[in-house]
N, C-alpha and C positions, 0 to 999 in steps of 0.2 A: 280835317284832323280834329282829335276830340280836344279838349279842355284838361287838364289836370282832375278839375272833378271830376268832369263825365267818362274819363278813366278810372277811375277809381271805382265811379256805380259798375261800368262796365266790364270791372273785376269782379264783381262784389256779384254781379247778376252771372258769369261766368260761373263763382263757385255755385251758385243757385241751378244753373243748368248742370251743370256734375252732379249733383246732390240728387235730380230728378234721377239719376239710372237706378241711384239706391234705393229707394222708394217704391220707384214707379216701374223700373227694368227701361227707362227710357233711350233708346238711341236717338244721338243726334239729327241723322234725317227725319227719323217720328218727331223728334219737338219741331224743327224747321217747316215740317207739315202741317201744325200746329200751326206754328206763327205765319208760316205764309210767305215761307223768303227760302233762300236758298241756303244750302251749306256756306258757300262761299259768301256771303254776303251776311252770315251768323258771325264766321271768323272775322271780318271785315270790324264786324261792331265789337266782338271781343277784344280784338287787337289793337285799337283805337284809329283804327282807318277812317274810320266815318263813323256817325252818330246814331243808337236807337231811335227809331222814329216813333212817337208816340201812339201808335196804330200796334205796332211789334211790342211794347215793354205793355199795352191794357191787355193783349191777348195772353204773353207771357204769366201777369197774374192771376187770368183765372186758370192757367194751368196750375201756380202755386195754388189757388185756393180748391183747385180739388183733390192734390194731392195734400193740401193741410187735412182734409176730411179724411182722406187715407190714411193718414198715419195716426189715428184715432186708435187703427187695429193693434198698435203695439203702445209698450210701455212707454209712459212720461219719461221716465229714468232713463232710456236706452238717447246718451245723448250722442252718439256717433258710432258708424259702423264695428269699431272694436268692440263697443258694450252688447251692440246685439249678436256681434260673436261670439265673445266668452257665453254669453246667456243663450245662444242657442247649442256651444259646445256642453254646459252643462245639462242642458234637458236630453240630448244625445247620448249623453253618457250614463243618464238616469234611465232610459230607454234597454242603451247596449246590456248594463248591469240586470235589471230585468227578465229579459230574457234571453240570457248565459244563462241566471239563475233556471228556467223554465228550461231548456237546454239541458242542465246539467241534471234536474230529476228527474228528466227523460233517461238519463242514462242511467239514473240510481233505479228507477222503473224496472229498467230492460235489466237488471242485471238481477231487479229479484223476482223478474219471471222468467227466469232464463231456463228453466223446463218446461214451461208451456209456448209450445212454436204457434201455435195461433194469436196467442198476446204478442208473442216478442213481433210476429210480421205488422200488427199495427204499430207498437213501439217506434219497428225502426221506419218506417213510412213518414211519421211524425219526427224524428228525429232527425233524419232528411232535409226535412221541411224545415224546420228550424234551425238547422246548421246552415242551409242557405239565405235563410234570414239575419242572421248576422254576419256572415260574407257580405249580404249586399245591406247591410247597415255600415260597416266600413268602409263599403265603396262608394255610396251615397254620401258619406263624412267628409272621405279623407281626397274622392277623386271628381263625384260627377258637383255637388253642392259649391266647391271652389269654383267650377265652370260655368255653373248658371248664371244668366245675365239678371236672374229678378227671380223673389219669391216667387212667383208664379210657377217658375219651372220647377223650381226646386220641388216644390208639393206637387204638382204634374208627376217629377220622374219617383217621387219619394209613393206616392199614394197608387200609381200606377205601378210598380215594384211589389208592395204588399198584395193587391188586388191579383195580381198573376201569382205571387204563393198560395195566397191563399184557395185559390183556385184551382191551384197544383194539390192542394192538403184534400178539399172536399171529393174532386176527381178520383184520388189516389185512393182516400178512404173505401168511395163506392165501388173501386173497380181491385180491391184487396185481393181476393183469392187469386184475379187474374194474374196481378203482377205477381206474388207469394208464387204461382205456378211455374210462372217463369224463371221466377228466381231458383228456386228451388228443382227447378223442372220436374215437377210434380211427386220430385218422392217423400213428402212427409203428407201424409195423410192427413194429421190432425190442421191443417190452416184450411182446408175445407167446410172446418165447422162451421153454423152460423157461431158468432160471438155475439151477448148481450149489448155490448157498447157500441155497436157499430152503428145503429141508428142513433145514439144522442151522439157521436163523435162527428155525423155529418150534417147534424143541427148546427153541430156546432161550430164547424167548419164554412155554413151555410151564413152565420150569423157573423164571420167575421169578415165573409165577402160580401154582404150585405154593408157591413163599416168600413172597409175600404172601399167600397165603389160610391156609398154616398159621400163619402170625404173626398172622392176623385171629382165629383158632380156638384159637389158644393165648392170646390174651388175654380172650375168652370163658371160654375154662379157668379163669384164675389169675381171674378177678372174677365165678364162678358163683353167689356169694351175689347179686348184681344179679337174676340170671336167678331168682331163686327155689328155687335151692338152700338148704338147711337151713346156718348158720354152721359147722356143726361139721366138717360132710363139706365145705365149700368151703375151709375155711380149710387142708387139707391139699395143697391145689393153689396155692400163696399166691406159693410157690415153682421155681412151672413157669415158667421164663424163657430154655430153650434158644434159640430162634427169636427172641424179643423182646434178649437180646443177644447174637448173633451175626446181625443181619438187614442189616445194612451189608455185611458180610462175603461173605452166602451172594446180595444183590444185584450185589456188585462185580463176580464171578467170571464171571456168566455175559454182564454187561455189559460187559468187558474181552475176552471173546471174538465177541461178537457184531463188535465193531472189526475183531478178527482174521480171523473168517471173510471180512467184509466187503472186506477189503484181499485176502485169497486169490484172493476170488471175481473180483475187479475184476483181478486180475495174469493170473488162466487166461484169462480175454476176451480179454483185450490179447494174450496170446503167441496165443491160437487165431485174434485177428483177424490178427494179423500172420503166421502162418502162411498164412493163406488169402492172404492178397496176394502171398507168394512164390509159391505153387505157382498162382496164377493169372498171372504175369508170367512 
């Protein structure tokens, strides 16, 4: 049996083993792996059955001292799970806002090309796309992010979600006529045309599967002990976070142009259609 005090550490090192699943996504059998002992014999010391043996509490801290280096990657301020709540609920929500916005002049787009059926099929392809993006930004929020046992997944299912849209967009772009054909079963003529925008819209498309999939690969990086990496060599990538924050950023850019190309593409129609109806009068 423990001591009063050595109950007391043996609460105190408790909350410390809890704390690792928030950090680190730790299960208790992975730390027990760790230490070298069994479940049973974890509970045994938590409960005050028996005593930490001084072999279990020096291995124990260099698992704190490498999740001290971990937690490097987040804010000083975030001093318990609630604070990196609220602060990852508001960066979500700066996200969602976003693009709704980019969403919604999709649809102010569509609606002032809504004579030219070659525009309006790229339109609504795009529009598609990004109605399913914030479908699965709400379900990424409100259903699968509650689930995750650890950052790690989160950005897994979050990075790997974007990377399958966007991949859906570049796809969809290049193979336009086909789908429009279908849709349409082929009787409007004019979605046949080449369209000027169709090659920078699957730049652009290209470019933001290119920042989704290095955002998927750099969080593979920064959580290579997962993969079976040895600790020692993984724990020096812990800090690889270019892509993971700046990935709003290197999204926005080419999302904010695709708009622009879009309104371009839809203005040279209009003056080339209305060209053609002068020189035909």
């Amino acid at each position: 049996m423990q001591t009063p005090e050595e109950y007391e550490v043996s609460q105190r090192i408790g909350r410390l083993i809890a704390g690792l699943k928030d950090t680190r996504g730790m299960t208790r059998e992975s730390i027990c792996k760790r230490l070298e002992i069994s479940t049973r014999t974890l509970d045994n010391y938590l409960s005050g059955v028996s005593s930490f043996k001084l072999g279990t509490l020096l291995k124990l801290a260099d698992i704190l001292d490498d999740t001290d280096a971990l937690s490097r990657l987040y804010s000083k301020n975030m001093k318990d799970k609630g604070g990196i709540f609220t602060i990852l609920l508001g960066s979500l929500a700066g996200v969602m806002v976003f693009e709704s916005t980019v969403f919604l002049l999709l649809v102010a787009l569509f609606f002032y090309a809504y004579k030219d059926k070659n525009s309006l099929s790229i339109i609504s392809i795009l529009l598609v796309i990004y109605f399913l993006t914030l479908i699965s930004g709400y379900c990424l929020n409100y259903i699968i992010f509650p689930m995750a046992e650890s950052y790690y997944m989160q950005n897994t299912y979050a990075f790997s979600l974007h990377l399958l849209l966007s991949t859906m967009m570049a796809l969809s772009i290049k193979h336009r006529m086909l789908i429009a054909a279908w849709v349409t079963r082929g009787k409007v003529p004019s979605i046949f045309e080449r369209n000027y925008v169709d090659a920078p819209l699957f730049s652009l498309a290209c470019c933001l599967m290119f920042v989704d999939f290095a955002a998927l690969i750099e969080n593979f990086i920064r959580s290579s002990e997962r993969l079976g990496v040895p600790l020692e060599i993984a724990q020096q990538f812990w800090e690889v976070t270019f892509f993971y924050d700046y990935f709003w950023y290197f999204k926005a850019v080419p999302s904010l142009m695709i708009l622009s190309v879009l309104y371009m593409g839809i203005e040279i129609r209009k003056r080339a259609a209305s060209s053609e109806g002068v020189i035909a009068s």
